[in-house]
C-alpha positions as a Markdown table, in Angstrom:
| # | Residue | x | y | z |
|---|---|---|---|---|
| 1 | Unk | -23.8 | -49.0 | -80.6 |
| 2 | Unk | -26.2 | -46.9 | -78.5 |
| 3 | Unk | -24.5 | -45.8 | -75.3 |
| 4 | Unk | -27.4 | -45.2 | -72.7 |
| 5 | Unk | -26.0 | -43.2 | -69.4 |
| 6 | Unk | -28.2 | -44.5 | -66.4 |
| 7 | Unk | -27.5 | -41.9 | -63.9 |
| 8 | Unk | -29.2 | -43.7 | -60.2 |
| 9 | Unk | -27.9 | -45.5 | -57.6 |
| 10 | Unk | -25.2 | -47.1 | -59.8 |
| 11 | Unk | -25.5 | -50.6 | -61.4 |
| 12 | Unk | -24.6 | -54.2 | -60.2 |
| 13 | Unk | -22.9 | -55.5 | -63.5 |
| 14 | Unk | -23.1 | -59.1 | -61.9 |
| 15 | Unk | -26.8 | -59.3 | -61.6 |
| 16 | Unk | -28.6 | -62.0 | -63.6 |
| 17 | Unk | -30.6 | -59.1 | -65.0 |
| 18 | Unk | -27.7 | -57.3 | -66.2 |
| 19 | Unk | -24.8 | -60.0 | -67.1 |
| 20 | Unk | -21.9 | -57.6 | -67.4 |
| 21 | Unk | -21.5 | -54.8 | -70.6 |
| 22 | Unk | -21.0 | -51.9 | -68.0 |
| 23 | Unk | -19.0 | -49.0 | -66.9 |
| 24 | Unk | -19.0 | -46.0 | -64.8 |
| 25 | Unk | -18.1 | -43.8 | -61.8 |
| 26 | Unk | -19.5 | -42.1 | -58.4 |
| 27 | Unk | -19.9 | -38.4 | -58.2 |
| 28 | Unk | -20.4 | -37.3 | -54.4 |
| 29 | Unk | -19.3 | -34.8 | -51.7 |
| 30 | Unk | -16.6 | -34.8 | -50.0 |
| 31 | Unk | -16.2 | -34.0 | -46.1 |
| 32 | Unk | -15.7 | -30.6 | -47.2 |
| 33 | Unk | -18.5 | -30.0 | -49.4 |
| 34 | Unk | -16.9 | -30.0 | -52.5 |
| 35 | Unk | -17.3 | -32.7 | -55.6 |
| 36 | Unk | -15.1 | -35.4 | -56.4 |
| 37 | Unk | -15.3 | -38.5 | -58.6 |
| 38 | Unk | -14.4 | -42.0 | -58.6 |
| 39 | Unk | -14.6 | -45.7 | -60.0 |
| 40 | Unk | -17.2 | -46.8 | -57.4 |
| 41 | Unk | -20.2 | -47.6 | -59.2 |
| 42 | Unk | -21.8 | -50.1 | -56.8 |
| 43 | Unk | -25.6 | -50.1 | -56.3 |
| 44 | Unk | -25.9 | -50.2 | -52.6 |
| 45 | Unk | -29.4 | -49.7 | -53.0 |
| 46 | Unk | -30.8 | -51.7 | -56.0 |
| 47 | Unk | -32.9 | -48.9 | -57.4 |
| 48 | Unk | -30.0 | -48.8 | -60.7 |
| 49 | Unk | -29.9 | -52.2 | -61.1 |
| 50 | Unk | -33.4 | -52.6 | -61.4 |
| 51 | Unk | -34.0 | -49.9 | -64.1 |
| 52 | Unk | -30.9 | -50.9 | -65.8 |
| 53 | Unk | -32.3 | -54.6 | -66.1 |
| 54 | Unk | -35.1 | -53.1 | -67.9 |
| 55 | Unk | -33.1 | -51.4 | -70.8 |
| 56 | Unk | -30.8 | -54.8 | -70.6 |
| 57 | Unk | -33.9 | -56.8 | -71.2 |
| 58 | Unk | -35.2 | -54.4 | -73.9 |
| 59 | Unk | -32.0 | -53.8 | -75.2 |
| 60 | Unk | -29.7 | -56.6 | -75.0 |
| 61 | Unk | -26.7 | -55.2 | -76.7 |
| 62 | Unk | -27.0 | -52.0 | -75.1 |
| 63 | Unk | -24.0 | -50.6 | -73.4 |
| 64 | Unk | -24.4 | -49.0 | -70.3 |
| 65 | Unk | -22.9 | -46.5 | -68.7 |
| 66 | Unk | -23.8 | -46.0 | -64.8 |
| 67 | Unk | -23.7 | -42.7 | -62.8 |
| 68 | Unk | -24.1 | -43.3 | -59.6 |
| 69 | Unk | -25.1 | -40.2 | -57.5 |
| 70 | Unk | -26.6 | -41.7 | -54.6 |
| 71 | Unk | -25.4 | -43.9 | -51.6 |
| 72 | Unk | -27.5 | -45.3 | -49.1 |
| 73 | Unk | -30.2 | -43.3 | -49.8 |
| 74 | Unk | -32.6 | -42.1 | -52.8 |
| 75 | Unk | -31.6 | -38.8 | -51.7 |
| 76 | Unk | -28.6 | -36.2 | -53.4 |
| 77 | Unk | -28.2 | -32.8 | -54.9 |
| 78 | Unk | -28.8 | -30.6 | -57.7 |
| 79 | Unk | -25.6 | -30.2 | -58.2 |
| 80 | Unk | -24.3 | -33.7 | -58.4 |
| 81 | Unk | -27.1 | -34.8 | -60.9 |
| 82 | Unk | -26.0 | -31.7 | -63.4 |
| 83 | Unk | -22.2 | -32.7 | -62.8 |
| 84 | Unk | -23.7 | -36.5 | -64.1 |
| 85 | Unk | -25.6 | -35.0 | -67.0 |
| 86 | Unk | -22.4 | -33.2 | -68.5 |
| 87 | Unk | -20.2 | -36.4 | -67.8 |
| 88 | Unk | -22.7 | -38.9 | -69.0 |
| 89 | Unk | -22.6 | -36.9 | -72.7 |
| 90 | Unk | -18.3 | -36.4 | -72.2 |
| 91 | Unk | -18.5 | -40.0 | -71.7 |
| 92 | Unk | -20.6 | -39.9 | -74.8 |
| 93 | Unk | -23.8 | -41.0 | -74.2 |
| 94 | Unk | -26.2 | -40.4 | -76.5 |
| 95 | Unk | -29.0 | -40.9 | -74.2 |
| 96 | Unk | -29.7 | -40.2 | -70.6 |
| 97 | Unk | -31.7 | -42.4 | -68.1 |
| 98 | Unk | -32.8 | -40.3 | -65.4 |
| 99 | Unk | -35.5 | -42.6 | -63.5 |
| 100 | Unk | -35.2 | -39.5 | -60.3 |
| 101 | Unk | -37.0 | -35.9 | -59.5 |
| 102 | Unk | -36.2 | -33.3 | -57.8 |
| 103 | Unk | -37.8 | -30.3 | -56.4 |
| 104 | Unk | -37.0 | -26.7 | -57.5 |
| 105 | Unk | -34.5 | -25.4 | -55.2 |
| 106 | Unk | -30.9 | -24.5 | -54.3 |
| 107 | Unk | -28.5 | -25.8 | -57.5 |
| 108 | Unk | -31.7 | -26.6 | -59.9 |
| 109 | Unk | -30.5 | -24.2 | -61.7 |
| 110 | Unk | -27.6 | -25.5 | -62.4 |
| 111 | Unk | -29.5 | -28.9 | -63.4 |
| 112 | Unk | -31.4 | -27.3 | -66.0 |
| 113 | Unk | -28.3 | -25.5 | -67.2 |
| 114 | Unk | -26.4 | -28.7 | -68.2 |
| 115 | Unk | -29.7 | -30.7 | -69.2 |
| 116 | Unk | -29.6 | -27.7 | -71.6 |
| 117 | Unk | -26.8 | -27.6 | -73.2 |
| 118 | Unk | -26.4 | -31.8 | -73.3 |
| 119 | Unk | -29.7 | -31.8 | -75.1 |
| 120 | Unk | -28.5 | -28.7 | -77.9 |
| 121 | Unk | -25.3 | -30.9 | -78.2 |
| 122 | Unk | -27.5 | -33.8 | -79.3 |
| 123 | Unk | -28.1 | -35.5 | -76.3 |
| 124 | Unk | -31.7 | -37.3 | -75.8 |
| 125 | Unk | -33.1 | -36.9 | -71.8 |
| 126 | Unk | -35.7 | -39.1 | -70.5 |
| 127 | Unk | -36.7 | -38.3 | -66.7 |
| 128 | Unk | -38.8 | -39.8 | -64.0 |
| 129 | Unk | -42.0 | -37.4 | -63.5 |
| 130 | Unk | -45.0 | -37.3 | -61.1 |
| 131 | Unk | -48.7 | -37.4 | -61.5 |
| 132 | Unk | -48.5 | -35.0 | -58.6 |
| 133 | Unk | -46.0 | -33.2 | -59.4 |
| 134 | Unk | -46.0 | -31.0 | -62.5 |
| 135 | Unk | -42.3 | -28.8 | -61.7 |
| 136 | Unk | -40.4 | -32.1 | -61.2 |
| 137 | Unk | -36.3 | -31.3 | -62.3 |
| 138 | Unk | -35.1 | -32.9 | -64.7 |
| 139 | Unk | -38.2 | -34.1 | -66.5 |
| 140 | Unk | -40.4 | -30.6 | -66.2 |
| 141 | Unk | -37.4 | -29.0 | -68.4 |
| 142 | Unk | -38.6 | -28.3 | -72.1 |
| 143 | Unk | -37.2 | -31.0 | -73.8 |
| 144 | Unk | -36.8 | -33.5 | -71.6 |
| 145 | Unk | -39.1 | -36.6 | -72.2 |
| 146 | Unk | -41.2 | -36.9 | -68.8 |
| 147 | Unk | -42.3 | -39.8 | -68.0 |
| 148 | Unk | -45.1 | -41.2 | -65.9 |
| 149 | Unk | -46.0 | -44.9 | -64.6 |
| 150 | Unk | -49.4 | -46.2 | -66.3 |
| 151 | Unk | -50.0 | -50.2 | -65.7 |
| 152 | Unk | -52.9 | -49.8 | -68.5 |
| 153 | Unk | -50.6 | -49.3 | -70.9 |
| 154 | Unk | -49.4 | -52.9 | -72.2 |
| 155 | Unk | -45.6 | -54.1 | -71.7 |
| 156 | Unk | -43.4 | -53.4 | -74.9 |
| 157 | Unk | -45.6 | -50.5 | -75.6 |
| 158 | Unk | -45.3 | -46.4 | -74.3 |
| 159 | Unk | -48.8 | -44.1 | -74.6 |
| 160 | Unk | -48.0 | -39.7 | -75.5 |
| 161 | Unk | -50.7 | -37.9 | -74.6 |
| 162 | Unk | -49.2 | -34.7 | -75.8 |
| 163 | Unk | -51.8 | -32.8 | -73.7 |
| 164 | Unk | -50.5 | -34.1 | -70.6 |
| 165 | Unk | -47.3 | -31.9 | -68.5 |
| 166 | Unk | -45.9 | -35.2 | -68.8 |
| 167 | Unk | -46.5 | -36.5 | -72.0 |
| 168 | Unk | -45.3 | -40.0 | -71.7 |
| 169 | Unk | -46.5 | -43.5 | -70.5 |
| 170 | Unk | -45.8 | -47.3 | -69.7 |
| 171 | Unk | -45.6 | -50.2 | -67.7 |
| 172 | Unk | -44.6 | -49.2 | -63.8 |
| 173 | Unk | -43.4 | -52.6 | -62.9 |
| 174 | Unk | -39.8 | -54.1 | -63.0 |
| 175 | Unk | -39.0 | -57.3 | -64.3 |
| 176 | Unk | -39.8 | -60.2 | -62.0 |
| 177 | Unk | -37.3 | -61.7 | -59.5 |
| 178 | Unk | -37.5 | -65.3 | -58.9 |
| 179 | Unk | -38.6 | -65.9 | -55.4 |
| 180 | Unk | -40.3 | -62.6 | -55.1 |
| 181 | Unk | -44.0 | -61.6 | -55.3 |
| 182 | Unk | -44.8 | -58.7 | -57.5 |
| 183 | Unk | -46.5 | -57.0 | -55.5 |
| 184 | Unk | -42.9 | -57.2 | -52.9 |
| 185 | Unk | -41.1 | -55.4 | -55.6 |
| 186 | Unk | -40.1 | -52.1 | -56.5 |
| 187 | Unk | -43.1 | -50.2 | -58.6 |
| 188 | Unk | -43.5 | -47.0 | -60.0 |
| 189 | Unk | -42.0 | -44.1 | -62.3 |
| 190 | Unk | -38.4 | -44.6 | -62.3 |
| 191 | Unk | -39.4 | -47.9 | -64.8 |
| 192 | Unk | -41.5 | -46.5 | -66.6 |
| 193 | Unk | -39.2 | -44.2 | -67.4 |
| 194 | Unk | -36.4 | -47.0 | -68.5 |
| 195 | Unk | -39.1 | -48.1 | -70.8 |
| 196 | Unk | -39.3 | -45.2 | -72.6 |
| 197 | Unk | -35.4 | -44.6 | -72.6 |
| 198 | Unk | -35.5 | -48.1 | -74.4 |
| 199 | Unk | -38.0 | -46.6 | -76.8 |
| 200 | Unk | -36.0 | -43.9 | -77.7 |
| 201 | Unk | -33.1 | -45.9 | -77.8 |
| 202 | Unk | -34.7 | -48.3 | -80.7 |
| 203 | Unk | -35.9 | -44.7 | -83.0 |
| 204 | Unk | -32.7 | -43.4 | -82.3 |
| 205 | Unk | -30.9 | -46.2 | -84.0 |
| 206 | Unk | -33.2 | -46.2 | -86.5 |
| 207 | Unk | -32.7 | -42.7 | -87.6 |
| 208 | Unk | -29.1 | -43.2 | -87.0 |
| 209 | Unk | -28.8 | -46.1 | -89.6 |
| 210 | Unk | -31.0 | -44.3 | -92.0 |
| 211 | Unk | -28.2 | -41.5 | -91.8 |
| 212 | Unk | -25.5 | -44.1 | -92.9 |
């Protein structure tokens, strides 16, 4: 089975979107600067769980594998992301869900580094780009599948336009919660991007079972 590592604000394993099939751990700073891990993969924010219902929905089987490298706040470091990328693939997971962006700056170096080598170990990346934004890290790195939010392109179906700086395309929305108006939810990139991880999820197991 496909392991998908969703590295965001963690993942709520008891939403009715989700229903369980998940694992994980926090990567954060300490008081003194330095990294640390542990079991807390709690979405304090929702952001996760809402991409992760998207490759639940697509992918029912699916098992997850959450990251979290946020708290309270859709905002963290360079560094912390790269530390995710390398664990997600130790963990292994063959394919990464990065539905964030960062700007070019102190540590992106390091980001690229380990997006690197996870992707010439085998690893597939699929990031979170910006219409507005061509030099978003991870999903400006060559090789990384960038991904941008397109509500013309039909549910169940992704668009490449290879001439694009970020070639790929879907549906922007999440899935609907009952009691909540679409246009009261979350919108934009970040699910576009689990879309496409979903994608590449279903032609990975393809090729994988025509290996076997």
């Amino acid at each position: 089975m496909t392991r998908i590592g969703v590295i965001d604000t963690g993942i709520n394993p008891w939403h009715s979107h989700i229903r369980g099939g998940v694992t994980g751990l926090r990567i954060y700073l300490d008081s003194d600067g330095r990294i640390q891990e542990d079991d807390d993969f709690r979405d304090l924010v929702g952001h996760g769980t809402a991409v992760a219902g998207i490759l639940r929905q697509q992918l029912p089987e699916v098992e997850l594998f959450a990251i979290r490298v946020f708290e309270q706040d859709l905002s963290s470091y360079p560094s912390l992301v790269a530390r995710a990328v390398l664990r997600a693939a130790a963990e292994g997971c063959s394919i990464l869900n990065l539905s964030l962006g960062m700007s070019s700056g102190p540590g992106s170096e390091l980001l690229t580094m380990a997006c690197r080598e996870v992707m010439e170990a085998g690893c597939i990346i699929v990031a979170a780009g910006h219409p507005d934004n061509a030099a978003l890290l991870p999903a400006s790195i060559p090789g990384v599948f960038g991904v941008i939010a397109d509500d013309r392109v039909p549910f169940g179906e992704i668009r490449i336009d290879k001439d694009l700086h970020y070639p790929y395309a879907a549906s922007g929305s999440p899935r609907d919660l009952e009691g909540l108006q679409t246009s009261d939810n979350l919108w934009g990139n970040s699910f576009a991007c689990a879309r496409v991880t979903a994608h590449m999820a279903d032609v990975y197991q393809v090729k994988k079972g025509d290996k076997s």
